[in-house]
N, C-alpha and C positions, 0 to 999 in steps of 0.2 A: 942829297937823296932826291929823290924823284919818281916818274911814270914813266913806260913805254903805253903808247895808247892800247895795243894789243892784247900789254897782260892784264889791264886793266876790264877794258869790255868783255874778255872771255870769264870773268869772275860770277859766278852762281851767288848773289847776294843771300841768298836763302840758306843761310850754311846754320849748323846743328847751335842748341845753346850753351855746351860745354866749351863755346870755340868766344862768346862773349863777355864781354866784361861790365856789370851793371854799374860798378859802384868806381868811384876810382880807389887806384892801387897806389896808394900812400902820396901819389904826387907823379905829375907829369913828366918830371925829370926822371923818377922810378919809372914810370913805363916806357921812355926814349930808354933807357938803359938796357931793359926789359928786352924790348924789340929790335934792339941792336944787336944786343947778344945772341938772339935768334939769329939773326941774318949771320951773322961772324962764323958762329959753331954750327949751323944749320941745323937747330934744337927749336922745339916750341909747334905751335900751328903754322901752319902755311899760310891759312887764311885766320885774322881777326877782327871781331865787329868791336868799336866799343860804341858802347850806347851814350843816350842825353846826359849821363850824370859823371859820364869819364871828363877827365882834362881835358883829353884830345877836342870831346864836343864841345866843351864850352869856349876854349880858346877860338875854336872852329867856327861857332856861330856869330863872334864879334868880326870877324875879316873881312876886309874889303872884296875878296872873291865871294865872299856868301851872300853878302848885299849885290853885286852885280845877280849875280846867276839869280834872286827875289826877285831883282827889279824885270832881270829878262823873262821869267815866267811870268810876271801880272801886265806886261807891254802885249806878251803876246797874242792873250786871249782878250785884252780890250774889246775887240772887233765884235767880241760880244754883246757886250753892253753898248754900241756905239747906238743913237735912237732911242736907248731907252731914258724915256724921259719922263713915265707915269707907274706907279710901283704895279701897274700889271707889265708894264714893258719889263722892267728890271726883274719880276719872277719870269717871264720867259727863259731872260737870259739866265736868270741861275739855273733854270731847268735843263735847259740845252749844254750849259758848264757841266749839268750832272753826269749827262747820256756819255759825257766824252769822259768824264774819271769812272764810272762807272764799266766804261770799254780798258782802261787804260791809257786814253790818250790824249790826256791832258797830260803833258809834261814837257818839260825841258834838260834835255840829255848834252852829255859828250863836251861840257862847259869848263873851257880849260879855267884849273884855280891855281893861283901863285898865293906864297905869305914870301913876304920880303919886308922892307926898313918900313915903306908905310904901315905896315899893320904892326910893325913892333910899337912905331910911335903913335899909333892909334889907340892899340890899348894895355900900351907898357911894356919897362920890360922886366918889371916883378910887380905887379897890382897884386896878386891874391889869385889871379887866375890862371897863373904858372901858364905860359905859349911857349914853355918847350915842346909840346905835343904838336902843334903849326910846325913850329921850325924845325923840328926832326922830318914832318910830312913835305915840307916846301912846296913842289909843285902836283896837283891833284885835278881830277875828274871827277866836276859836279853835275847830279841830276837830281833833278826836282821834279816830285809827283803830286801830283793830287791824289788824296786819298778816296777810293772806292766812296763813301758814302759822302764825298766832294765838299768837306770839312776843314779839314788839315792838308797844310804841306808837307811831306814828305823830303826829308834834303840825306842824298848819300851824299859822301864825299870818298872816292879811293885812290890809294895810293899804294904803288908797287916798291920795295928797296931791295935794286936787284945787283949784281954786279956791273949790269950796262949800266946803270947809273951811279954806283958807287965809284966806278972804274972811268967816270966823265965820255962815257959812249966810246969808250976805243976800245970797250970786246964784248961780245956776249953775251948775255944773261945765262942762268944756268936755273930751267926749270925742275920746281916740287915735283915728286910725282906720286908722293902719297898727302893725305890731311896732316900729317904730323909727323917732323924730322927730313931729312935730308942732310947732304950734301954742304960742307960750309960754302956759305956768299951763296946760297942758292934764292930764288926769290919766294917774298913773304909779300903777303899782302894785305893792308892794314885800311877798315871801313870804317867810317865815321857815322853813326844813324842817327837823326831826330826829327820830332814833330812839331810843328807849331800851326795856331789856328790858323784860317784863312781870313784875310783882309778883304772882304767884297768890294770895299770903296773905293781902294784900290784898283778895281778893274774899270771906275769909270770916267 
């Protein structure tokens, strides 16, 4: 399974809460079963979030692509703290960090993520933290926010499972075109959401 970049960025991340999943659903392997069989019978949501306490997240926040796409957001904004050498230098720059998550624009988008053999041998391949949910999602589009009050990080991750990618890109995908049901092998689209505090030290 896999992304098209397209189906991916035209996704409304702000989708209703009866479309999320707060808790996990018995086990990671249950929800790759789950959201397979969505995709197969074209049954279920089109679009779903699972939140911090799903499988999918937690598998999600140990992978080498989620550490890359941290390390590309806190590289990026260095340039802020670059100088500050006096803890009034260093509140400038947290201040000027603010004005830009406070616009929105603090972040890092469009960051191609893979789970492949490294990240199984990273963190298992049955620790307790079941990465069926990785390895059903494979390859994903991560984006890193700063959150409005320029606290936390914001990490999506999504991934589309469409028939171009089930079908190894030799045909078409076959677009939802309501929130729920469709069409079998039509595409679903599967978001990964959590927060974690921000590292200031990080930025210098």
């Amino acid at each position: 399974m896999g992304f098209k970049s397209d189906e991916v960025n035209n996704f409304d991340f702000d989708v209703s809460l009866s479309n999320r999943e707060y808790s996990p659903t018995g086990s990671g392997f249950y929800t790759v079963m789950n959201r397979g069989g969505n995709f197969f019978t074209g049954s279920g949501y089109t679009n779903k979030v699972f939140g911090p306490e799903t499988e999918f997240a937690k598998s999600a926040m140990k992978s080498n692509s989620i550490d890359y796409a941290r390390n590309f957001f806190y590289s990026k904004y260095k340039y802020l703290w670059k100088n500050a050498n006096s803890p009034n230098d260093e509140a400038k720059s947290k201040s000027r960090f603010g004005l830009l998550a406070i616009n929105g624009s603090a972040k890092a988008t469009e960051i191609r993520g893979t789970w492949n053999l490294f990240d199984v041998i990273k963190t298992g391949f049955d620790n307790g933290e079941n990465d069926w949910g990785m390895q059903y999602i494979g390859s994903s589009a991560i984006s890193v926010f700063a959150s409005y009050d320029a606290n936390r990080l914001i990490f999506v991750v999504a991934n589309s499972t469409s028939k171009w990618s089930y079908e190894l890109h030799m045909s078409d995908a076959i677009p939802r075109k309501s929130s729920y049901g469709s069409v079998p092998r039509s595409t679903i689209l599967n978001i990964i959401v959590w927060d974690e505090p921000i590292n200031f030290d990080r930025f210098k």
